[in-house]
N, CA, C and O of each residue as an XYZ file, in Angstrom:
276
protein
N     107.859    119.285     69.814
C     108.414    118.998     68.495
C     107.402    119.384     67.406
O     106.287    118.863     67.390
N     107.681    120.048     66.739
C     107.142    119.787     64.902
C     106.296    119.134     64.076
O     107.106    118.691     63.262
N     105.478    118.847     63.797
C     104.909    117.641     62.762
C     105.840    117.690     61.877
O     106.706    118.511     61.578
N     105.475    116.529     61.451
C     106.298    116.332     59.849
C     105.775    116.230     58.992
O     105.095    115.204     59.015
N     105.666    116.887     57.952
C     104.897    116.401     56.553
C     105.375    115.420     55.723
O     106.571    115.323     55.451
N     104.410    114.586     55.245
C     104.474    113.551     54.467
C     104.963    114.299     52.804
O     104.359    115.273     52.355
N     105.753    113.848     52.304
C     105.911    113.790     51.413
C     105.205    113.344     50.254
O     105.253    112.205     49.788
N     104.378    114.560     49.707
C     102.991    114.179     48.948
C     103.648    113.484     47.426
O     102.798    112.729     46.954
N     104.984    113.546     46.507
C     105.013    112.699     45.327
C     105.017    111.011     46.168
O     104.833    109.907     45.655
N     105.249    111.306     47.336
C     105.489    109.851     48.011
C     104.279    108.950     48.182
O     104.063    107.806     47.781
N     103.413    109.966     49.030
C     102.124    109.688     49.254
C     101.368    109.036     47.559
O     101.206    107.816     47.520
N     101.047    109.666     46.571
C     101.281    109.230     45.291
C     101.693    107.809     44.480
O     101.241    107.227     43.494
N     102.591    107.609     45.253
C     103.206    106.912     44.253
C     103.158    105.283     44.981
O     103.058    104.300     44.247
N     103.251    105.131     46.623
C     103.188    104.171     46.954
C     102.026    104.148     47.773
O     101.613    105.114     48.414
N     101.379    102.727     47.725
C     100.471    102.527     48.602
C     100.474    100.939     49.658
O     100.664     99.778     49.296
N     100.206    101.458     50.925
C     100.337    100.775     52.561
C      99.418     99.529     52.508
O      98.205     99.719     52.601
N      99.883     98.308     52.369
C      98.845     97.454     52.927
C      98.668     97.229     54.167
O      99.461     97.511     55.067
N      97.304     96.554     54.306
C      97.169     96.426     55.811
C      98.033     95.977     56.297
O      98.209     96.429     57.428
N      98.867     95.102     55.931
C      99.997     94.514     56.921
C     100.918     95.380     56.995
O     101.878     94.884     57.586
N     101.122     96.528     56.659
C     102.128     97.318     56.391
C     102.809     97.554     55.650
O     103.413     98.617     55.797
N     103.099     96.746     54.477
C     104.047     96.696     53.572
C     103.831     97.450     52.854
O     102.684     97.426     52.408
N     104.727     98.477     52.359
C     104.834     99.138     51.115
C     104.878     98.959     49.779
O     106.001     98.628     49.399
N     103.825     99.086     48.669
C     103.917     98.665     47.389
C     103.709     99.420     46.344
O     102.676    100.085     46.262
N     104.548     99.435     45.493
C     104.708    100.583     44.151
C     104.499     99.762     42.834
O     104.412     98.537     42.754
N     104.438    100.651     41.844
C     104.287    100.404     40.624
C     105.669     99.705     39.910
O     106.865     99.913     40.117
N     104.916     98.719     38.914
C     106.518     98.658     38.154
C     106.883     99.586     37.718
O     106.135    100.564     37.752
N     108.155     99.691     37.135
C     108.769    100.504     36.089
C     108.509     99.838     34.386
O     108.205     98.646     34.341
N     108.608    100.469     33.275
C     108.664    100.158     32.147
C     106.961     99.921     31.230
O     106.623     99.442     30.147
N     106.495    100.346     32.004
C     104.779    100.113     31.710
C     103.832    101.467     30.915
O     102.662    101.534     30.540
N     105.035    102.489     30.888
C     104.177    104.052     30.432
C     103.833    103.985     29.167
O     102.664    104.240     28.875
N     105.044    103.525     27.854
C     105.347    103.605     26.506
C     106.193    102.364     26.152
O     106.451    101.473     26.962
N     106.540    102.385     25.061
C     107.422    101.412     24.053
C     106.568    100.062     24.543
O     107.195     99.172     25.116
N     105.359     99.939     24.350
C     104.396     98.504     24.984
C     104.517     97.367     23.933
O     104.347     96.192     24.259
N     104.890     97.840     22.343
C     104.495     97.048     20.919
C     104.823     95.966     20.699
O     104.215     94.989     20.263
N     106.772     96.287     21.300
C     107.832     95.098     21.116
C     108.010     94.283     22.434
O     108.905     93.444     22.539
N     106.944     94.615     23.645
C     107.116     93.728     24.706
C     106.192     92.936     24.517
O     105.121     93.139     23.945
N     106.818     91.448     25.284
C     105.724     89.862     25.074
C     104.435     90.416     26.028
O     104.473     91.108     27.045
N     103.025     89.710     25.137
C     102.056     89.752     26.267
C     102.243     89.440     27.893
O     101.674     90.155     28.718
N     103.129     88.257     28.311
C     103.454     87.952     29.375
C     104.364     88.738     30.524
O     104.414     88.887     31.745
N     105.133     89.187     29.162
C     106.040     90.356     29.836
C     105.388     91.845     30.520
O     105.744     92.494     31.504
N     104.402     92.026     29.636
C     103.344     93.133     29.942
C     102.582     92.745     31.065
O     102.465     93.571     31.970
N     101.966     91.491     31.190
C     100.945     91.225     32.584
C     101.872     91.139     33.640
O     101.427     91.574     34.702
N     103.274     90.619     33.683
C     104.033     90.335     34.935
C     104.352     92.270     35.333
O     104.427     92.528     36.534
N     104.506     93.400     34.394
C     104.692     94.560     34.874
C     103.497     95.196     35.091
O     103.665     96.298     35.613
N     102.154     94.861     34.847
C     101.346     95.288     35.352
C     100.793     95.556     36.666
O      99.941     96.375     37.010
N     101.613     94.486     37.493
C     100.940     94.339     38.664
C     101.589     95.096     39.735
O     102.714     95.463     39.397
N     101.273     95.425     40.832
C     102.010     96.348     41.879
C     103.382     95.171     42.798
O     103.362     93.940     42.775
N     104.144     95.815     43.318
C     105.253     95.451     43.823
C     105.409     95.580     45.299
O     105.023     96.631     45.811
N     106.008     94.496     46.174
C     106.282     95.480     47.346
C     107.964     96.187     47.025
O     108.905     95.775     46.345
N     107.800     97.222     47.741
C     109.429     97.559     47.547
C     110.453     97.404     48.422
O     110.476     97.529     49.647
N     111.524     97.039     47.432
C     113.116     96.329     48.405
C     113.120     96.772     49.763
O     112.805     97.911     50.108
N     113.406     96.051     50.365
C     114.444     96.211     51.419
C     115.116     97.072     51.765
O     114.882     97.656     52.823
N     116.082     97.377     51.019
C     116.770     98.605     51.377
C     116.088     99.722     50.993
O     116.594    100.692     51.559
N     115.077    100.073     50.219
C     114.489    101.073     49.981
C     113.267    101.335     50.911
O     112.408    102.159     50.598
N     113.216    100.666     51.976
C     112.099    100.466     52.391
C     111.926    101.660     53.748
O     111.010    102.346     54.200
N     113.211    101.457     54.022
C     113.572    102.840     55.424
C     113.713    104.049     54.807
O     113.936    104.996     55.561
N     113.623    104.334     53.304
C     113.847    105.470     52.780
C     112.289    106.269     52.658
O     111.889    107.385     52.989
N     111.690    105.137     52.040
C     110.145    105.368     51.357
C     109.293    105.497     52.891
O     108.149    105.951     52.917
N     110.002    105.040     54.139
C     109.168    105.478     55.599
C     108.856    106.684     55.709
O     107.724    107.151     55.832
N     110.536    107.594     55.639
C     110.894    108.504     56.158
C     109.721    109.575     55.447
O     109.216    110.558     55.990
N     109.466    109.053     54.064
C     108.727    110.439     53.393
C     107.500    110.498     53.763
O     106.702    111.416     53.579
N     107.277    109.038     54.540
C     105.817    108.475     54.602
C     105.769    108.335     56.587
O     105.911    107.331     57.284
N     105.531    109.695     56.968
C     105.543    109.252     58.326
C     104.544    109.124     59.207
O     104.616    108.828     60.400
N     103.520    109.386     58.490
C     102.099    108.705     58.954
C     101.482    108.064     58.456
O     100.278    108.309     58.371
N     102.240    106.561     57.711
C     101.574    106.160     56.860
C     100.715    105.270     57.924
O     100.797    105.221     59.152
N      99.898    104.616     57.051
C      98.606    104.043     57.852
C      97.785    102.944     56.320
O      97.914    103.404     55.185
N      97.210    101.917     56.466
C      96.276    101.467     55.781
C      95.731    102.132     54.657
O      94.571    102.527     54.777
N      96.350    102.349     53.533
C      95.513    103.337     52.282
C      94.478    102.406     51.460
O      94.626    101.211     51.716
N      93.504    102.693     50.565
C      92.663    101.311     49.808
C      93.042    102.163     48.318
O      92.697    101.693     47.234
């Protein structure tokens, strides 16, 4: 069989904790920062794991994922 390549915007964008779980960035954090509450800003600051259902999708691109820091 083939290798598979990882899908490098994938590789990018999410990163593997040791336990495995997959975790991404919020959304809404690039621009328009002025009219959002301070609180609202620290709760999107922080990284995410991602859904459930998105989770067998974000594998597939990621097929050697492994422990990233």
């Amino acid at each position: 069989m083939p290798k598979l390549k990882t899908h490098r915007s994938a590789a990018k964008r999410y990163k593997v904790t040791a336990t495995g779980k997959i975790m991404k960035r919020q959304a809404g954090i690039g621009h328009l920062l002025q009219h959002k509450s301070a609180s609202r800003k620290r709760r999107i600051f922080k990284m995410v794991e991602v859904s459930e259902s998105h989770t067998a999708l974000v594998s597939k691109e990621l097929p050697y994922k492994k422990y990233s820091r």
